[in-house]
ZAMARGU-4260 file (C-alpha; in steps of 0.2 Angstrom, whole numbers, plus 5000, padded with zeros to 4 digits):
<rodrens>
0) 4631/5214/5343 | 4616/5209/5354 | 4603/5201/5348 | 4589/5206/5354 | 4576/5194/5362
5) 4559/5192/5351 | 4552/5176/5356 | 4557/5166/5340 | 4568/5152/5349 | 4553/5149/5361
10) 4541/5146/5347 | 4541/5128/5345 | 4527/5116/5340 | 4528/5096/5338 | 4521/5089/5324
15) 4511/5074/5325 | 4497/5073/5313 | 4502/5060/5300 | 4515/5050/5292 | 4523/5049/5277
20) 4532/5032/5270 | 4541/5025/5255 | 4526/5009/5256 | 4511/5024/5253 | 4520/5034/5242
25) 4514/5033/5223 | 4528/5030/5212 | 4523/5047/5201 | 4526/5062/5210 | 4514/5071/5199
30) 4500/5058/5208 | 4508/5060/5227 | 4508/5079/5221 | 4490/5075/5217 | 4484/5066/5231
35) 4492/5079/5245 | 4485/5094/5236 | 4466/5086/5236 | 4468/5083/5252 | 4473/5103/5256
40) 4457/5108/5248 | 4447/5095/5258 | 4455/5102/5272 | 4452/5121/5269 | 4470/5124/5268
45) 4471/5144/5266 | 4475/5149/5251 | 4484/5129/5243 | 4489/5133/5229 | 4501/5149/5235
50) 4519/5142/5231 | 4536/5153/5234 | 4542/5155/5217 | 4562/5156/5219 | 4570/5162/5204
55) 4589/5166/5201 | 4596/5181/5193 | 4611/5181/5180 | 4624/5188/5192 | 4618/5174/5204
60) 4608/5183/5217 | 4593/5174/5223 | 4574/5183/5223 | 4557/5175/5232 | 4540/5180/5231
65) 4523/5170/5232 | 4512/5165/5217 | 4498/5155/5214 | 4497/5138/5206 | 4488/5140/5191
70) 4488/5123/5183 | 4498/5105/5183 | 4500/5089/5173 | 4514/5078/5169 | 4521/5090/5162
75) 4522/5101/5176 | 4518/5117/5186 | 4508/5131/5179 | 4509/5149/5184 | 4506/5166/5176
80) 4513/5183/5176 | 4521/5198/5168 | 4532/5197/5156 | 4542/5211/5158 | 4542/5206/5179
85) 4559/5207/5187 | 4557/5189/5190 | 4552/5186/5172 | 4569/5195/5166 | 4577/5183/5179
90) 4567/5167/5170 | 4575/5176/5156 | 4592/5176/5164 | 4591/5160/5170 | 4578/5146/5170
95) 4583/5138/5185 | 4569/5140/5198 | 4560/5133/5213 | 4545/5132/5221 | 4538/5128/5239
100) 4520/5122/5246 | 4520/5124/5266 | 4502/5120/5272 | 4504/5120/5292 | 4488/5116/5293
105) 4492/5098/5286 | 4510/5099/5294 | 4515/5096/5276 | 4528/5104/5264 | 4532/5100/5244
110) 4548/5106/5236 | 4547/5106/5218 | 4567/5113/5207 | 4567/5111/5189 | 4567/5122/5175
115) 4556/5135/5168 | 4547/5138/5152 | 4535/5148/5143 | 4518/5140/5144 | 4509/5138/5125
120) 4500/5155/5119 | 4483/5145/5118 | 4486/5139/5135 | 4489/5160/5142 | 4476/5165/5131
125) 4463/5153/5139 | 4469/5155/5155 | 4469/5176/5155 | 4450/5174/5145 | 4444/5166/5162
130) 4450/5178/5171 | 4439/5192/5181 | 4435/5206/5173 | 4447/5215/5184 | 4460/5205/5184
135) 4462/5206/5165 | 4461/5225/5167 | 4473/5225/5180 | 4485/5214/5168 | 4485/5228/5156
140) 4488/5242/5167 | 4503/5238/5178 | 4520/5238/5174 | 4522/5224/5186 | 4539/5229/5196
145) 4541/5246/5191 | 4541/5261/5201 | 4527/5272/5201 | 4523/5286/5208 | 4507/5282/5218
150) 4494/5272/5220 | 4483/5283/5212 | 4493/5282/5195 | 4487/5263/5194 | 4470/5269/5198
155) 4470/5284/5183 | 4475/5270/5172 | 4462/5256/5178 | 4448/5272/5175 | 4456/5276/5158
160) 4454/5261/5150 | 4438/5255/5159 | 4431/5270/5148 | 4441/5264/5133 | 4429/5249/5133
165) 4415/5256/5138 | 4405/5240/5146 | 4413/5229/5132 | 4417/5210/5141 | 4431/5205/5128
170) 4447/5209/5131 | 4461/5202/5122 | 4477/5196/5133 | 4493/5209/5135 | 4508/5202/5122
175) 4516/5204/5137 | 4507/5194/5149 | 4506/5176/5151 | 4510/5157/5158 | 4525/5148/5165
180) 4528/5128/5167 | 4540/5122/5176 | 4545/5106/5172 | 4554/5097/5189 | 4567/5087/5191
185) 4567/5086/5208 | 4553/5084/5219 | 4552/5083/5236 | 4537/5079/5251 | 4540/5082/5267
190) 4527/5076/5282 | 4531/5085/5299 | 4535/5072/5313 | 4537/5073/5331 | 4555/5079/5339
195) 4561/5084/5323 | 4561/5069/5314 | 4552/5074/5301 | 4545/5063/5286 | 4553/5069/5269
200) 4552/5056/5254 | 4560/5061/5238 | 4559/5061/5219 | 4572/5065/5207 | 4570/5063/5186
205) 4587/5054/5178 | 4581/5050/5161 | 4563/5051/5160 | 4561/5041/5176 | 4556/5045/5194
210) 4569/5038/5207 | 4561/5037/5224 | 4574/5041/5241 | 4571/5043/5260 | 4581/5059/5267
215) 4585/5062/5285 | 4577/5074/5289
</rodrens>
């Protein structure tokens, strides 16, 4: 088969914006995690806290999709969705995920695998309370990952229960709605460098602690 010509293997770009040594690096990754997603905002970064959520599904079969960044600690990585979400039954299936920052702007990108868990009630509740108005509608009234017959039918819905509250600002969370952690083991910073030689310092948990390592990159 021919491939066809599209451009893509003339698209190239050197990256020479910044550095990234084992000397500057703090020894949490939660703090370098920190400190590089500060910097994004400062810089206007689109959109910083989108990550690709990779999830795993019981016969093996890998599924992507972006999500926002909701939250982090020590403990980890905040995120919040459906329950019933094809990649909430894969969570189910399988806890094993991953997640990926790429802000070009900053020529930077952070690989975060670990393994997932349902986030604290009173954390999705608190979460969901400060929420748009809209968005906690909208929570109630997809069944996020389902077919449906049009757009309209999410629209007949949102009317429906817009009515059903009739102006009233409280509006408890969906039992089947709520937060994620993930909880690494593995994280990873990678600063792009020129001809290829990219920066990429890495983290891995063994035991409670943080073990730092230079990758080729």
């Amino acid at each position: 088969m021919r491939i066809r010509d599209n451009k893509s293997e003339n698209l190239r770009r050197d990256y020479k914006s910044n550095t990234l040594s084992m000397g500057e690096v703090s020894d949490n990754p939660i703090s370098q995690f920190q400190k590089w997603f500060d910097e994004a905002i400062a810089a206007a970064v689109l959109e910083p806290n989108a990550m690709t959520l990779a999830t795993v599904s019981e016969a093996g079969c890998p599924s992507a999709r972006i999500v926002l960044l909701k939250g982090f600690n020590e403990n980890g990585f905040f995120f919040y969705t459906n329950y019933q979400s094809r990649k909430a039954k894969q969570m189910a299936a399988n806890p094993n995920v991953a997640l990926v920052f790429n802000w070009l702007e900053l020529e930077r990108q952070v690989r975060i695998e670990g393994r997932v868990q349902l986030a604290a009630p009173d954390v999705s509740t608190r979460y969901y309370d400060s929420r748009p108005k809209g968005s906690r509608i909208g929570a109630w009234v997809s069944p996020q990952s389902s077919a449906i017959p049009s757009r309209g039918f999410l629209q007949d819905r949102v009317g429906q229960l817009t009515t059903l509250l009739d102006g009233k600002e409280a509006i408890p969370r969906p039992p089947f709605w709520g937060g994620y952690l993930v909880i690494p083991t593995h994280i990873e910073f990678w600063q792009g460098r020129s001809s290829r030689l990219h920066d990429r310092i890495s983290y891995h948990r063994h035991q409670d602690e943080w073990h730092l390592e230079r990758l080729a990159p």
